[in-house]
N, C-alpha and C positions, 0 to 999 in steps of 0.2 A: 472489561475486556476479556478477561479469564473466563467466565462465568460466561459469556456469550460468543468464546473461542468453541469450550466445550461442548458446551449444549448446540452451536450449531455444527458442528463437527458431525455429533450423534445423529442432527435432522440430514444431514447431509445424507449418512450413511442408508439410515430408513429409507431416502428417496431415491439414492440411486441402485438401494437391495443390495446393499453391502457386499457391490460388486468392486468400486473402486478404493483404493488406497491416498484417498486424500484428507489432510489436515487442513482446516478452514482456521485461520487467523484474521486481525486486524489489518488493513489494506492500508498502506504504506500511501500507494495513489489517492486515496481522497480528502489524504491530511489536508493542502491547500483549500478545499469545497470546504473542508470542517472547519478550518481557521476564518476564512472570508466569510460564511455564511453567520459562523459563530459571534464574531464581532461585528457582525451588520445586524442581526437580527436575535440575535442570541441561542443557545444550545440545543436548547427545545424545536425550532425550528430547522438546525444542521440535521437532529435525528429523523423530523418527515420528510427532510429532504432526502436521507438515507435509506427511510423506508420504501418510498416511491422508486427510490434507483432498484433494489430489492424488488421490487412488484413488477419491475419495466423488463428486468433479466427475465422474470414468469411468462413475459408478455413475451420478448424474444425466442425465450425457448418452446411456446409454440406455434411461432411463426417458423421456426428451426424444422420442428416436426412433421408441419404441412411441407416447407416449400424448399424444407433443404438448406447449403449454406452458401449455395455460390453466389444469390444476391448482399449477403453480410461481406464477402471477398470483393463485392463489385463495392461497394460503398466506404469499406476501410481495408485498405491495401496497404502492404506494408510499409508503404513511403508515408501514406498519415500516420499508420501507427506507432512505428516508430521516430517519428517527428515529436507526437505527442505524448510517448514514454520519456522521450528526453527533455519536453520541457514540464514533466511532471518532476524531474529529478531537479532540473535548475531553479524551478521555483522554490523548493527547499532549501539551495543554498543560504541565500541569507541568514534563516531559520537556524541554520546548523553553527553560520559562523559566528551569530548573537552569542548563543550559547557556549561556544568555545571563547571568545575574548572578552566578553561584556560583565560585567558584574553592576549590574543597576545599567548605568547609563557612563560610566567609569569602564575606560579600556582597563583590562589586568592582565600584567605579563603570566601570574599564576595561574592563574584561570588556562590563558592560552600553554602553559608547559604543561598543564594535566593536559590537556586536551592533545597536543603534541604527543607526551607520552602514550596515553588509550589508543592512538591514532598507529603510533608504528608499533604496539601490542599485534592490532587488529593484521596490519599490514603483513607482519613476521608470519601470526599464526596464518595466514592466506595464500602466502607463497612458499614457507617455509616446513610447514608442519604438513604431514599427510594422514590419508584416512578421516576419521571420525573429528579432531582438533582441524582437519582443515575445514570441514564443513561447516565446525559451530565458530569460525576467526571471529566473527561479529562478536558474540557473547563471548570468548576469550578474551578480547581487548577491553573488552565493557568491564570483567571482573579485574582484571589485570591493571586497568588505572583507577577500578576502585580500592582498590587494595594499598596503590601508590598513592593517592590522596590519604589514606587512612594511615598508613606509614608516615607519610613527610606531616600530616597533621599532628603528630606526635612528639615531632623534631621543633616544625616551625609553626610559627601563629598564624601564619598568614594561608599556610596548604588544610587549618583545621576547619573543613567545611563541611567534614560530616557529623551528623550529631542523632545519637537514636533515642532521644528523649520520647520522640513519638513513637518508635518500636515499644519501649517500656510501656507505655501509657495504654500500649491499645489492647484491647483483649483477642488472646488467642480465636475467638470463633466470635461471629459475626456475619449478617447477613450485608452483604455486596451493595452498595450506593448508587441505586436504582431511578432512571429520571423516563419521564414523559412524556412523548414527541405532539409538537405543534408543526401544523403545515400553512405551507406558504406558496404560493407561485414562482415566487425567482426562488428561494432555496430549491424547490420542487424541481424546475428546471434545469439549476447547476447539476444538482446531483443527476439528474439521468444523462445528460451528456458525460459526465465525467465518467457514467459507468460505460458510454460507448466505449473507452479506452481498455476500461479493467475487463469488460466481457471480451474484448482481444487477449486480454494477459489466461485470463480464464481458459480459450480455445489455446493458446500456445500451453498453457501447464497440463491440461488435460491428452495433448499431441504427446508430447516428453514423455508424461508418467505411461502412455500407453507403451511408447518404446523402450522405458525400461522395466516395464513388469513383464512387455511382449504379449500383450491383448490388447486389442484395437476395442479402445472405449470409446470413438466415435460411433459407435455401431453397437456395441453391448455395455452398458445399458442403453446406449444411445445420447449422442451431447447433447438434446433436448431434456435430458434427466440429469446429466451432468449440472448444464447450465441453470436451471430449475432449482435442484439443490444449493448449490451454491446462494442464486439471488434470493430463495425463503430464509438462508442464514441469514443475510444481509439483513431483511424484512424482520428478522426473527430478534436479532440483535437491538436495531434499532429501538422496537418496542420496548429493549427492557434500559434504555440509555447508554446501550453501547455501539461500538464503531463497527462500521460496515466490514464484514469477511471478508476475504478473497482465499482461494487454492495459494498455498504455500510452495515456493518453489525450492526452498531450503529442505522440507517435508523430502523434495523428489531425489535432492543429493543424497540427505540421509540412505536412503531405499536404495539408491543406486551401487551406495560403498557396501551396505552390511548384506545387501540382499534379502533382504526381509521386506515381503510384501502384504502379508496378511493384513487384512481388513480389522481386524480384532486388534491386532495392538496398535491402532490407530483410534479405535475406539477405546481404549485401553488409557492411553494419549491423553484425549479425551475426556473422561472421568476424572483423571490427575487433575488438570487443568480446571475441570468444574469442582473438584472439591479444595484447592488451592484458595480457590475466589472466596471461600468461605473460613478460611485463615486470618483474620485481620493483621498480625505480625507481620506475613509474608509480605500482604501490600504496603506495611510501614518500610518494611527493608526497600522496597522497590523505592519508594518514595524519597529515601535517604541520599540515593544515586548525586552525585556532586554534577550540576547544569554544566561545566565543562566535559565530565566526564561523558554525559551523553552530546556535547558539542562533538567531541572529537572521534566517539565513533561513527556521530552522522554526518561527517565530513566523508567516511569511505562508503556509511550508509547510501546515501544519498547520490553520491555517484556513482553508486551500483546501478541502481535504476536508473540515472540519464543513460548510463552506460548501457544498459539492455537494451535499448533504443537504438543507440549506434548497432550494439549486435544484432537485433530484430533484422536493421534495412543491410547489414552485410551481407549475413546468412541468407537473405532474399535475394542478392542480387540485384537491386536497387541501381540503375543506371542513370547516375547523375551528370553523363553526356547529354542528355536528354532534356533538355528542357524546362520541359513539364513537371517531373519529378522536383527538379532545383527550383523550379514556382513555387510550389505546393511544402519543399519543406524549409525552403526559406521565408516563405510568409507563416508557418505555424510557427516557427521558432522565436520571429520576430514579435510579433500577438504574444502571445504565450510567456516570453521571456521577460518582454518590455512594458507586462502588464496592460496590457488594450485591454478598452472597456467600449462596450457600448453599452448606453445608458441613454432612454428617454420617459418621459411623463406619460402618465396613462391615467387621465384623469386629474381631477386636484390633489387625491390622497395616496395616489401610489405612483412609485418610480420603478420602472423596469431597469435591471440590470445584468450585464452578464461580462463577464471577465476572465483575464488568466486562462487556465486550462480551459475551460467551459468555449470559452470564445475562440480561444484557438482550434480546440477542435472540432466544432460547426466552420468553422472558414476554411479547414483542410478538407473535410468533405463536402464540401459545396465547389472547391476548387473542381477536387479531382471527378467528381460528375461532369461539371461543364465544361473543363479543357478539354480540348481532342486528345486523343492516344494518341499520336503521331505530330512530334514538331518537330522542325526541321532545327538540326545544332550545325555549329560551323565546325 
């Protein structure tokens, strides 16, 4: 992830002429795609699925440059999109709260008080702290119940879940655990649907960063070079067995508090993060993190991004007297949330499927094509 945070950071920058100020990281949105496809078909085929979504933004972006963007406006409006930003966040629930109470198959009050604690760390530094600590609450809360598990592990037997036995063992430098991609048709397919959603997150971080550097990057370099950049990270990543990028919106806080917008020390960024990947220690440390401790920050994780969803259709104005609109994001919620699948045979040897996000969000844009704009409410 390090090693293909950086390096696609760099390709980013190359493509769009190191006009824009964006950090490309691991996409939070196609955990679910990566889990379901992962344990259906295995890893190898999660990454062609990621690489395709990555080729499909290529495709978008110049479809972008011909014909403009008001037919991507006609087919994902904000009532899909943020329908299906919120139920990218609720599907991670479960995900988040395994981690916080579960230890095997065994509830654990311990588990769940680290988790508890990380949780109102995160909270504190979010509403509490300002500046630069308010920005990073996530990774304040994460070091801050790592810290308490390393503390009460010290006290009691039961909080000792951290152990750097494998920090020792590993060698300082090393080259990053590199895998494959296999392609599939239903991975193929989940993943580009799923990126219909992140290519909306894409156009909302690229809008933002334009108004807080105050250059309209819709236009220079143009969001067919934006969006371009972005999905060869994706493409670029994938190849080497890492997770699909996306524009960082934490990247945009950062920028907004210090006022620092240069290109360069995002490439800067960058570099760090691609010569980190080649630390083997640093990825032990990472590795060491107590499973509650990352429960319980992805308890505020995770509903950060349903969360953005409710903010998407707010800030839009989303008028849920209307109908239509309450069609359309109560059938994506429902899909999406309650796990709908569609699933049939295609032949003796393959089974088509499609689920969760994937499925939700083809049924929110096929809604909103063929309802009328205008229904009548009482």
């Amino acid at each position: 992830a390090l090693f293909t945070a950086g390096t696609g950071t760099l390709l980013y920058i190359l493509i769009t002429g190191a006009k824009v100020p964006a950090f490309l990281g691991s996409s939070f949105a196609f955990i679910p795609a990566l889990i379901g496809v992962s344990a259906e078909f295995g890893m190898p085929y999660a990454l062609g699925g990621a690489f395709c979504a990555g080729i499909f933004y290529a495709i978008v972006a110049g479809i972008i440059r011909i014909a403009g963007t008001k037919w991507l406006d006609r087919a994902l409006p904000p009532v899909v999109i943020g329908s299906v930003i919120i139920v990218i966040g609720l599907n991670l629930a479960p995900t988040a709260m395994t981690s916080a109470m579960m230890n095997g198959d065994q509830y654990s009050l311990v588990y769940f008080s680290i988790a508890l604690v990380t949780l109102s760390i995160a909270i504190i530094a979010s509403i509490f702290f300002k500046g630069f600590f308010n920005t990073i609450s996530i990774l304040t809360g994460l070091a801050g119940g790592y810290l308490f598990t390393l503390f009460m592990g010290m006290v009691f037997p039961a909080y000792r879940l951290i152990d750097f036995t494998v920090v020792y063992e590993a060698d300082w430098f090393g080259v990053p655990h590199f895998a494959i991609p296999k392609f599939g048709i239903v991975p193929i397919i989940t993943f580009i649907i799923v990126s219909l959603a992140t290519i909306c997150e894409h156009l909302g971080d690229t809008l933002v960063t334009s108004r807080v550097v105050g250059q309209d990057f819709y236009k220079e370099p143009g969001l067919h070079r934006t969006l371009l950049g972005d999905g060869l990270a994706t493409a670029w990543a994938a190849l080497w067995g890492g997770p699909p990028n996306t524009t960082y919106g934490e990247n945009i806080g950062v920028m907004a508090i210090t006022k620092v917008y240069s290109v360069w020390v995002i490439g800067g960024a960058a570099v760090i993060a691609l010569l980190l990947s080649f630390i083997q220690k640093f990825g032990s440390i990472i590795n060491t993190i107590p499973d509650p401790v990352m429960g319980g920050i992805s308890m505020l994780l995770y509903g950060l991004i349903a969360s953005s969803g409710l903010r998407t259709i707010v800030e839009s104005g989303v008028d849920y007297k209307d109908k239509r609109n309450l069609t359309i994001s109560s059938v994506i919620l429902v899909i999406g949330i309650g796990g709908g699948i569609l699933q049939f045979n295609v032949g003796q040897d393959f089974t088509f499927s499609l689920g969760g996000v994937a499925l939700a969000t083809v049924v929110g844009i096929v809604l909103n094509l063929i309802l009328p704009q205008t229904v009548a409410t009482e």
